[in-house]
N, C-alpha and C positions, 0 to 999 in steps of 0.2 A: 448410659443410654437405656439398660434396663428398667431403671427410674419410670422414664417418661411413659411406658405404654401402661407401667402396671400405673400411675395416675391418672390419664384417661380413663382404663379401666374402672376405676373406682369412680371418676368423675359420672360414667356414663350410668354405671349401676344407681348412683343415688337420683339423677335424674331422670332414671326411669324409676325409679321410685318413688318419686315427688309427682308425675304425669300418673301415674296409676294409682294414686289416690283418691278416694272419695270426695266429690266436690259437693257432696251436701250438709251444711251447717244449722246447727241445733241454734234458736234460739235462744239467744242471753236474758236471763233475769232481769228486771227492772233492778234499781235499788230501791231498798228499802226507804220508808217513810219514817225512820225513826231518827231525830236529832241526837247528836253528840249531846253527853251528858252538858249541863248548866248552858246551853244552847236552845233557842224557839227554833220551832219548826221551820223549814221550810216555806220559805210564801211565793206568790202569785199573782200579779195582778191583771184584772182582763184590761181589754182595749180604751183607751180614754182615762185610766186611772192612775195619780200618782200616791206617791209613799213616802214614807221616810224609813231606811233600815239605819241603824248601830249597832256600832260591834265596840267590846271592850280594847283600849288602847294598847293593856300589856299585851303578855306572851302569857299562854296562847289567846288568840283571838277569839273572844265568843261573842255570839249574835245572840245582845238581849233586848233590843228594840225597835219592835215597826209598829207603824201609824201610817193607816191609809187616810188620804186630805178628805178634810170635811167629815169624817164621822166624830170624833169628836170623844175618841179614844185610842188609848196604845197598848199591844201586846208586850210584857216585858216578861225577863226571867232574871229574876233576884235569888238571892239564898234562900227565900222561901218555896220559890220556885216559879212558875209559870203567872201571872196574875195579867188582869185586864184595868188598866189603869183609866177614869174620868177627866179630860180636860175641863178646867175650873177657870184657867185666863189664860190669857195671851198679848203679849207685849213684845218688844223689839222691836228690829226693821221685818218687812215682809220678804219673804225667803221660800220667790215659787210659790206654792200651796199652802207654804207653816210660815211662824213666824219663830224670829230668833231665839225668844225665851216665852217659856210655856210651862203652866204650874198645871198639874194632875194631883188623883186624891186615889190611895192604895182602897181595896177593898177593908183591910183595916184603919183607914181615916190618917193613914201615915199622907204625908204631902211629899210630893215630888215635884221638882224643879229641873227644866231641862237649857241647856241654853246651849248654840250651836253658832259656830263661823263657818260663813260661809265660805268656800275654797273655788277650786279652779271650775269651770261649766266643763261636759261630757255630754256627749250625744244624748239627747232625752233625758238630760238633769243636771246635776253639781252635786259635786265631792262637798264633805264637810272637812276641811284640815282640821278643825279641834273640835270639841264642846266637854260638856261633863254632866253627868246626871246626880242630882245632889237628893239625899234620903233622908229627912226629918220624923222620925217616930215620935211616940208618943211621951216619952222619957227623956227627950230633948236630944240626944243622937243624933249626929249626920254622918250621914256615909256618902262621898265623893266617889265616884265613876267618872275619873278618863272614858270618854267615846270619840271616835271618830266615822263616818258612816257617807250616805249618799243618798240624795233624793232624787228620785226617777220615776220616768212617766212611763206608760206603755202606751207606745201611741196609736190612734181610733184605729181599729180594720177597716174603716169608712172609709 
């Protein structure tokens, strides 16, 4: 029965110890705006605008393609790094804002070819279950990207 008083004791000591604490908290740090290495930044889109993000199929996952609708370009991150890619055509079925397969042209005149299935719809878009980004340089090389991604709208503040 000893026991019991010296744990109340202790129970009571750290609860008043926990009430006579400072209830004023410091401000957290944003984080950082810097991307995980072979990763694009961070995007955003305002009110009324869709996109299309992809992300690499293996392990680890990295995000190396968006394209907001209608401009008429894509931000990707290849082995060279960061680049801003030209759409050149557009074929397939229509898919939302893009269409299923869609050729771009690298800043070095490499051609890239995207082509994407559609998957299951999600609040304010649809999942892609497959597609692949294919890389033909100038040397005749292709390099294939597994992607899988999602295209989403942010819908009007209106």
């Amino acid at each position: 029965m000893i026991r019991m008083p010296s744990i109340l004791i202790v129970i009571m000591v750290t609860l008043a110890a926990c009430a006579s604490g400072t209830t004023e908290r410091k401000p957290v740090a944003p984080a950082p705006e810097t991307p995980k290495p072979g990763n694009l930044p961070s995007q955003t889109l305002p009110g009324g605008e869709c996109a299309l993000f992809l992300w690499t199929q293996g392990e680890p996952r990295r995000f190396i393609f968006f394209s907001r609708a209608s401009t008429g370009v894509a931000e990707v991150m290849f082995s060279e790094g960061q680049q801003t890619l030209t759409l050149t055509r557009q074929g397939g079925t229509l898919f939302g804002q893009f269409m299923t397969d869609m050729d771009f042209v690298t800043p070095a005149s490499e051609s890239v070819n995207l082509r994407i299935t559609p998957g299951e719809l999600v609040e304010n878009g649809q999942k892609i279950s497959s597609g692949r980004i294919k890389i033909l340089n100038a040397g005749g090389w292709e390099t294939l990207i597994p992607v899988v991604g999602i295209r989403a709208c942010q819908p009007d503040t209106e």
